[in-house]
C-alpha positions as CSV (number, residue, x, y, z in Angstrom):
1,X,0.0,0.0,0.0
2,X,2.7,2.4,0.6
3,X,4.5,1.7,-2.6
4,X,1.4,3.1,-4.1
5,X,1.7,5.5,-2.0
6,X,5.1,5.8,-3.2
7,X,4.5,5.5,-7.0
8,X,2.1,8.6,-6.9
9,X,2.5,10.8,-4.5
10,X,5.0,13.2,-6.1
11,X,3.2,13.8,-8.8
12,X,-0.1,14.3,-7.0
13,X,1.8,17.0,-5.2
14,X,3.5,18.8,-7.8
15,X,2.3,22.1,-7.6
16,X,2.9,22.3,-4.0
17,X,6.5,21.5,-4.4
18,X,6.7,23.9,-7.1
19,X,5.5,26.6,-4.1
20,X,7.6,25.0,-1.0
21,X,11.0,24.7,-3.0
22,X,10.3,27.8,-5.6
23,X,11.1,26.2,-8.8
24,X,9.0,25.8,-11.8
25,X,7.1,22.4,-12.7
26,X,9.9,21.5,-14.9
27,X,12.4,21.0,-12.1
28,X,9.8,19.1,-9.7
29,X,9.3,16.4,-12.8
30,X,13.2,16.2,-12.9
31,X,13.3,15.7,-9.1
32,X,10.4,12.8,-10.0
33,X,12.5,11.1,-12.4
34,X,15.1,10.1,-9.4
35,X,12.7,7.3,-8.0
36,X,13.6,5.8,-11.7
37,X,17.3,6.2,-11.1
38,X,17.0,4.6,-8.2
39,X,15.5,1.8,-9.1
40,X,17.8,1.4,-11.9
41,X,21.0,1.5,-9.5
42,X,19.5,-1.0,-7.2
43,X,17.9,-3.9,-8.5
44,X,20.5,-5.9,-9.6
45,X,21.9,-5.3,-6.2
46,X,19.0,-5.7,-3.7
47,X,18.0,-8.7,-5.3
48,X,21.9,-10.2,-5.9
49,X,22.0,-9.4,-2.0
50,X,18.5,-10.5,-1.1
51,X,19.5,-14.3,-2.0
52,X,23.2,-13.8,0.7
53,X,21.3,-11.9,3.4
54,X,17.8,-12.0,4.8
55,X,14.7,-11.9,3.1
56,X,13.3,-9.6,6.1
57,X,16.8,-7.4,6.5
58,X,15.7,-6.2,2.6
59,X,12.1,-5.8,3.8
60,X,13.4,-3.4,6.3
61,X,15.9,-1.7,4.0
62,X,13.0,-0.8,1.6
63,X,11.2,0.6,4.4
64,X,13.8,2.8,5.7
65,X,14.6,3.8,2.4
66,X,10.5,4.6,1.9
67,X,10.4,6.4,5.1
68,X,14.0,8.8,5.1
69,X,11.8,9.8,1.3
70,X,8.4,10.4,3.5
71,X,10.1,12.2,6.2
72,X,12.9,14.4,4.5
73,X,10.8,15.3,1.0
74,X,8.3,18.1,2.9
75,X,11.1,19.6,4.6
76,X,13.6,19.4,1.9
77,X,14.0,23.2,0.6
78,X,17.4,22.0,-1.3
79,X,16.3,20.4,-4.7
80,X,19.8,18.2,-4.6
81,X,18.9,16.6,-1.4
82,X,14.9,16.3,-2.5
83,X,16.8,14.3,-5.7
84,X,18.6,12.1,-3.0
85,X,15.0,11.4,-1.5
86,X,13.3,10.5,-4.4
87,X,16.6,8.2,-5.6
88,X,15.8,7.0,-2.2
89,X,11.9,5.9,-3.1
90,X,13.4,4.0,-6.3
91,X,16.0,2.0,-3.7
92,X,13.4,1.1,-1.5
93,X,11.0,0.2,-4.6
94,X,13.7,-2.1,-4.9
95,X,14.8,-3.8,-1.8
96,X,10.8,-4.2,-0.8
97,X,10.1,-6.3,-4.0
98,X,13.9,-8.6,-3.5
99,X,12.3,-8.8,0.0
100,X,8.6,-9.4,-0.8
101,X,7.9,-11.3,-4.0
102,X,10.7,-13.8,-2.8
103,X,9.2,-14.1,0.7
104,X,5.4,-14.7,-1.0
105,X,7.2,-17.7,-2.8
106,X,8.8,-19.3,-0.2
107,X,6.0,-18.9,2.3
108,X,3.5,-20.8,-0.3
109,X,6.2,-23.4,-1.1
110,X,6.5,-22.1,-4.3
111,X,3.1,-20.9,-5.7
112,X,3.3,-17.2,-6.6
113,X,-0.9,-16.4,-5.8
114,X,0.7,-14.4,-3.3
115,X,2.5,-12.0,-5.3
116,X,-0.4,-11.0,-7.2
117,X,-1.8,-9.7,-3.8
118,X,1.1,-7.2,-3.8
119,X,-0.4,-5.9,-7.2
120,X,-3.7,-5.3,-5.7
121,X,-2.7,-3.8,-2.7
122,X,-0.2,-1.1,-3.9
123,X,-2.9,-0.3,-6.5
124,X,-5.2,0.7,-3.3
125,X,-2.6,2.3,-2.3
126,X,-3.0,4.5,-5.8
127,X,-6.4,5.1,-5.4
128,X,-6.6,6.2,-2.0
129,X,-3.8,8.9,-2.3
130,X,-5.3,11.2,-4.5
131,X,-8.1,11.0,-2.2
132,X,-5.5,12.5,0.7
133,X,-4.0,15.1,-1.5
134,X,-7.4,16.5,-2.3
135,X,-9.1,16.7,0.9
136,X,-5.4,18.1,2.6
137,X,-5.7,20.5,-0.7
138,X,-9.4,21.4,0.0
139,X,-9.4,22.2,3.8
140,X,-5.9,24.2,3.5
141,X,-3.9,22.0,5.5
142,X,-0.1,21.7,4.7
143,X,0.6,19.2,2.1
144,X,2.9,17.1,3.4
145,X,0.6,15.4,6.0
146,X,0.1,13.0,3.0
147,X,3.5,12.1,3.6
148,X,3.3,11.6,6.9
149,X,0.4,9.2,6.7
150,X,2.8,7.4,4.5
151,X,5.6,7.6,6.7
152,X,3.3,6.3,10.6
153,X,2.1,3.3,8.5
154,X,5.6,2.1,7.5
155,X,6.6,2.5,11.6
156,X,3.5,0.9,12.4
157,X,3.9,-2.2,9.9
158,X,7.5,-2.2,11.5
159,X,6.4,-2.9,14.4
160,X,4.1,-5.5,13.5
161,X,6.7,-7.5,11.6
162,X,9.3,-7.8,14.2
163,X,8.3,-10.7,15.7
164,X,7.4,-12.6,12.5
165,X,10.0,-15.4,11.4
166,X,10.5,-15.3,7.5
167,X,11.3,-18.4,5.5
168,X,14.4,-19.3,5.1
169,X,15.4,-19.4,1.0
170,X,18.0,-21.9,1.8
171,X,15.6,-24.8,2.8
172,X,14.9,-24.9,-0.3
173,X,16.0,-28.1,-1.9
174,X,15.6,-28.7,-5.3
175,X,16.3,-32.0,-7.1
176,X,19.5,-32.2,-8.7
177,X,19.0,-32.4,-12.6
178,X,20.6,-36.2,-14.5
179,X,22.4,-35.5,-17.6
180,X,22.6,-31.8,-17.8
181,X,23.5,-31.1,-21.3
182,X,24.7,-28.2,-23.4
183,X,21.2,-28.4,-24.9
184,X,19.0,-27.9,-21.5
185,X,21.9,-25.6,-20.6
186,X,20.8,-23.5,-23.7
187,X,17.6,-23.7,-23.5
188,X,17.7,-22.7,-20.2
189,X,19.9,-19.0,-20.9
190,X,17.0,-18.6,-23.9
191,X,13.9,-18.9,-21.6
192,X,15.9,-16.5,-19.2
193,X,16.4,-13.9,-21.9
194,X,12.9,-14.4,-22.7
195,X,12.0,-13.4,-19.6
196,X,13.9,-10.5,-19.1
197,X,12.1,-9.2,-22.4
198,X,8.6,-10.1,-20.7
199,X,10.1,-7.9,-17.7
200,X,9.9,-5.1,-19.9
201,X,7.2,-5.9,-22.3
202,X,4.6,-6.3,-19.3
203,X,5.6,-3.3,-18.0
204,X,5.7,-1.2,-21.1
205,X,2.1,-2.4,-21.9
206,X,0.6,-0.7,-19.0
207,X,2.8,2.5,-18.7
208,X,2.1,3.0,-22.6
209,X,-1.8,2.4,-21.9
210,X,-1.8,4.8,-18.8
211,X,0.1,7.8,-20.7
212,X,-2.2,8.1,-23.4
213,X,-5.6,6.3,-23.1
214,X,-7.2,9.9,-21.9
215,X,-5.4,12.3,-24.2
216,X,-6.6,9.3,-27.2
217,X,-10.2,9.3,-26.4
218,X,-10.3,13.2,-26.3
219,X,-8.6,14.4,-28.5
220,X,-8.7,11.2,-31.3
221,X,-12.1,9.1,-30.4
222,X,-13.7,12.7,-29.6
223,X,-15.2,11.6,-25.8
224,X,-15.7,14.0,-23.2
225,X,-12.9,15.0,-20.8
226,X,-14.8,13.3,-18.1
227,X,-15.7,10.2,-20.3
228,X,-11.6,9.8,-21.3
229,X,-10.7,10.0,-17.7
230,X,-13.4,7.3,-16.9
231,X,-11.6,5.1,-19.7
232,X,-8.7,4.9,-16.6
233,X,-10.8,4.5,-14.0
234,X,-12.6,1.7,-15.7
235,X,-8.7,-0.1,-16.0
236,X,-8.2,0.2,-12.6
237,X,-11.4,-1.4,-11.6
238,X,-10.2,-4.0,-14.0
239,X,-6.9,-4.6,-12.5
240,X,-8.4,-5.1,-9.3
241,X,-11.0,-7.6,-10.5
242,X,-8.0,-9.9,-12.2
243,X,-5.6,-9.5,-9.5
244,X,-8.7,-11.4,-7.0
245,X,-9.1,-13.8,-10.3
246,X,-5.2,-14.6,-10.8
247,X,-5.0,-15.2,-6.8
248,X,-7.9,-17.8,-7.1
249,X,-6.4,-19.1,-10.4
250,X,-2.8,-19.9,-9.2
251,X,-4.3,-21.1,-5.6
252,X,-5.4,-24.0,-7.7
253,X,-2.2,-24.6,-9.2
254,X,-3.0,-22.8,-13.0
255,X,0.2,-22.9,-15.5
256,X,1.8,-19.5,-14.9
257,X,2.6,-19.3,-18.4
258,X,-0.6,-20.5,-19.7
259,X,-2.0,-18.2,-17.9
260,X,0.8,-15.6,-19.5
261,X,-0.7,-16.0,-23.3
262,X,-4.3,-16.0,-22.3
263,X,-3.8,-12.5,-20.7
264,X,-1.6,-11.5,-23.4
265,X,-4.2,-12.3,-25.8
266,X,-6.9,-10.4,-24.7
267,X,-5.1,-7.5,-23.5
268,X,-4.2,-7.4,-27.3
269,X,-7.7,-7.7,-28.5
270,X,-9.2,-5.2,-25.6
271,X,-6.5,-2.8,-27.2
272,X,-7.4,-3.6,-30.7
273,X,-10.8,-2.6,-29.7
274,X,-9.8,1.0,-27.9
275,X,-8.2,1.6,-31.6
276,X,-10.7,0.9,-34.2
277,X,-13.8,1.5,-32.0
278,X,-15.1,5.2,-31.4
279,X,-18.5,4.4,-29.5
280,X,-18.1,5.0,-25.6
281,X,-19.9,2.2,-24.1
282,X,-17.6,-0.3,-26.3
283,X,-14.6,1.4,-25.5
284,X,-15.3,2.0,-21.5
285,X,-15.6,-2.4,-21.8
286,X,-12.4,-3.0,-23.4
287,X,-11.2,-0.8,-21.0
288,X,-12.2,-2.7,-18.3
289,X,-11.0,-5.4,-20.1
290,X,-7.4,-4.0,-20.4
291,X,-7.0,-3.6,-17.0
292,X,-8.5,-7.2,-16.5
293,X,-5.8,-8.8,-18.4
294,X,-2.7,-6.9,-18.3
295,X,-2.5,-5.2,-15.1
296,X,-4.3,-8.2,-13.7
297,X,-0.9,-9.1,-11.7
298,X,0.1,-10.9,-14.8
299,X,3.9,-9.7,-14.6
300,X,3.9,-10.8,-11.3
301,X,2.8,-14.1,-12.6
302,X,5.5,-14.4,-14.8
303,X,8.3,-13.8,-12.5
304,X,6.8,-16.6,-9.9
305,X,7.7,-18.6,-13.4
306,X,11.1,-17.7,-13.9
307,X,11.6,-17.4,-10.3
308,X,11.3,-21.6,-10.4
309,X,13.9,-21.5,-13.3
310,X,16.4,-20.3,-10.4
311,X,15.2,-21.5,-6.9
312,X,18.2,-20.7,-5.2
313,X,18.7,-17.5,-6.9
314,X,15.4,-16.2,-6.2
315,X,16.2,-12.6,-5.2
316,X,18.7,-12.5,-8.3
317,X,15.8,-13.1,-10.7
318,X,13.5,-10.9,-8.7
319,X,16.5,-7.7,-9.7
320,X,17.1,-8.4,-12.8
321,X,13.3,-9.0,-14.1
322,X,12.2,-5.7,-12.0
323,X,15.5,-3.9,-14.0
324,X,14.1,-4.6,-17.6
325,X,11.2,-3.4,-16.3
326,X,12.6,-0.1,-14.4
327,X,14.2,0.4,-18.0
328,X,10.4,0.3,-19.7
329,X,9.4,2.4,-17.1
330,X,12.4,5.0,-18.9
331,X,11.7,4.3,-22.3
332,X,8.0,4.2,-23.4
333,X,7.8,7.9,-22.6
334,X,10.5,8.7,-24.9
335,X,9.5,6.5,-27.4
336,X,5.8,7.7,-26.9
337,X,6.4,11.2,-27.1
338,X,8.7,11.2,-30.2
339,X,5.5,9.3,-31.5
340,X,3.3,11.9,-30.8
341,X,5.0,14.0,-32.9
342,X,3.3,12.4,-35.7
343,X,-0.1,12.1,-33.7
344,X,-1.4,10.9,-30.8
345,X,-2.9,8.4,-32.2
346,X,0.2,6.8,-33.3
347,X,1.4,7.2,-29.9
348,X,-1.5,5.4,-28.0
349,X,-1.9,2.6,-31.3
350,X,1.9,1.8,-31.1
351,X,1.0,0.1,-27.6
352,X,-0.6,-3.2,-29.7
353,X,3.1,-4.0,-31.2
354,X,4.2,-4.2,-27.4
355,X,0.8,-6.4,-26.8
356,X,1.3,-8.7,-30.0
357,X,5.2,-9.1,-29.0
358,X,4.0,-9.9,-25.7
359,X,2.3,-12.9,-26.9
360,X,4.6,-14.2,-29.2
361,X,7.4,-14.2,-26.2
362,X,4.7,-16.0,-23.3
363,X,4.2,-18.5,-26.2
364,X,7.9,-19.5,-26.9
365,X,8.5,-19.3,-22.9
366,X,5.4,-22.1,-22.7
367,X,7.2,-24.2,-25.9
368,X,10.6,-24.0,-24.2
369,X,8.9,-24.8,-20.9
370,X,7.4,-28.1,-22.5
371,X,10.7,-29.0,-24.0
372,X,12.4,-28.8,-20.6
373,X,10.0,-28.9,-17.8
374,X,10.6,-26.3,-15.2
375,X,11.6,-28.1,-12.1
376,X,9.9,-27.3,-8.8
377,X,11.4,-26.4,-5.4
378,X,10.7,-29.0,-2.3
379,X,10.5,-26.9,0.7
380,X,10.9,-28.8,4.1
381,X,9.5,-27.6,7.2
């Protein structure tokens, strides 16, 4: 919840920190775009590090990390320390999720229903803080008591987790492999790479969707401004209603990666739809369906998948997936906006190459999966 606290809450307040640090709304958007280098710098490490060290020691790291950014941001009235903050909320991004999505997968003996959770949870944590920042906005009060909210439920779940025992990754015995050959070895590098590029694809779906789905159905489908914005709200009640039907899925042992294409598929079509279609009510359902499908927790899915490719390397896996995905995160926008130069419909239509690549790559992971069967972690205790 506080990582969607986390994701949003600078830009929610931008025009305050434009007033408390007196600089224009270009240089609070620069200050933003540290939670990105952050994340970038640490993945690889946190989750290298994650896989030495405790699960829970990263858990806490992330939460220090989130709550130095909580604490020091409002009172910041330096724009290179703010930057530090901000690096800071991409570091603990990054230590929570080698601590967290590991943890999920270890505590179910290897299912990843768990992770999925994560998704649904930080996106209440979207919704509820522009909620905050309006009424703080609308009865005067000083902005940063959003961030202080943020900051009493990260001591608070502190608290609670001290005297919890986490699992411990390394009783995790998995079956030593007869006849390794250069083959499986092969295969093996390929389904990795594979995933790496699902890392990014899955990410760059949504952040592609979520740029441009209200400036396409103003300005190219000709909706209302209210109607457009509804188009978002719609995905969001979507992703919510996935995330609940991915956790029942997996709980009854689903194939991740089947799972994988059929999301894939009809995040493709539901985009497919948002492109040709200009009629409200059809779009407002493919929106819904959008969301449904590929911010269902899907991506979370898929690393529970290549998490079992690596069951001793968990945290490592956990890095670098998040990294390719840290690097979408960087690169639709530019992509996007050099797009938009031609249109904004080009810009928002572009988003069904990423969907259609998306399939094609959770279909060859599923083939190379048949070929050589992932093997799955026994977990005594």
């Amino acid at each position: 919840m506080v990582h969607g606290f986390g994701l949003l809450i600078l830009a929610q307040n931008m025009s305050q920190l434009t007033k408390a640090w007196n600089v224009p709304l270009s240089v609070v958007s620069y200050v933003i775009s540290g939670v990105g280098i952050g994340r970038l710098i640490a993945y690889l490490i946190t989750g290298y590090l994650s896989d030495k060290l405790s699960r829970k020691f990263f858990v806490y790291l992330g939460m220090a990390c989130y709550f130095a950014f909580a604490v020091g941001i409002p009172f910041s009235k330096s724009i290179p320390l703010s930057y530090f903050f901000t690096i800071l909320a991409g570091v603990a991004n990054s230590a929570l999720d080698a601590g967290t999505y590991t943890t999920f997968v270890e505590m179910a003996k290897g299912n990843g229903r768990y992770n999925v959770l994560i998704k649904a949870v930080a996106s209440l944590g979207e919704f509820i803080i522009p909620l905050l920042v309006s009424f703080f906005a609308s009865v005067n009060a000083w902005f940063g008591w959003s961030f202080m909210i943020m900051a009493a439920l990260l001591l608070i779940n502190a608290i609670l987790l001290l005297p919890l025992k986490f699992p411990d990754p390394k009783r995790v015995n998995v079956k030593k492999e007869e006849n390794k050959s250069k083959k499986s070895f092969g295969l093996k590098a390929v389904t990795s790479i594979l995933f790496a590029i699902y890392g990014y694809l899955s990410m760059a779906l949504m952040i592609w969707y979520t740029q441009w789905i209200t400036l396409f159905g103003h300005k190219t489908a000709g909706f209302t401004l209210i109607q457009s914005h509804f188009l978002l709200s719609l995905y969001s009640i979507g992703s919510i209603a996935g995330v609940m039907l991915l956790f029942y899925l997996l709980g009854r042992n689903i194939s991740e990666t089947v799972v994988m294409i059929v999301m894939d598929v009809f995040a493709t079509l539901a985009m497919l739809v948002l492109i040709l279609s200009r009629n409200v009510l059809i779009s407002e359902i493919a929106s819904f369906i959008f969301g449904f499908t590929a911010a269902s927790g899907v991506m979370q899915t898929a690393l529970t998948a290549f998490m079992r490719l690596y069951p001793n390397n968990r945290g490592f896996v956990t890095g670098i997936f998040y990294f390719f995905g840290a690097i979408a995160s960087f690169t639709v926008p530019i992509i996007t906006g050099h797009l938009s130069s031609f249109s904004i419909e080009a810009a928002f239509a572009s988003d069904i190459v990423i969907g259609i690549v998306a399939v094609v790559v959770s279909l060859l992971i599923s083939l190379f999966e048949k070929i050589q069967p992932i093997t799955k972690p026994e977990i005594k205790g």
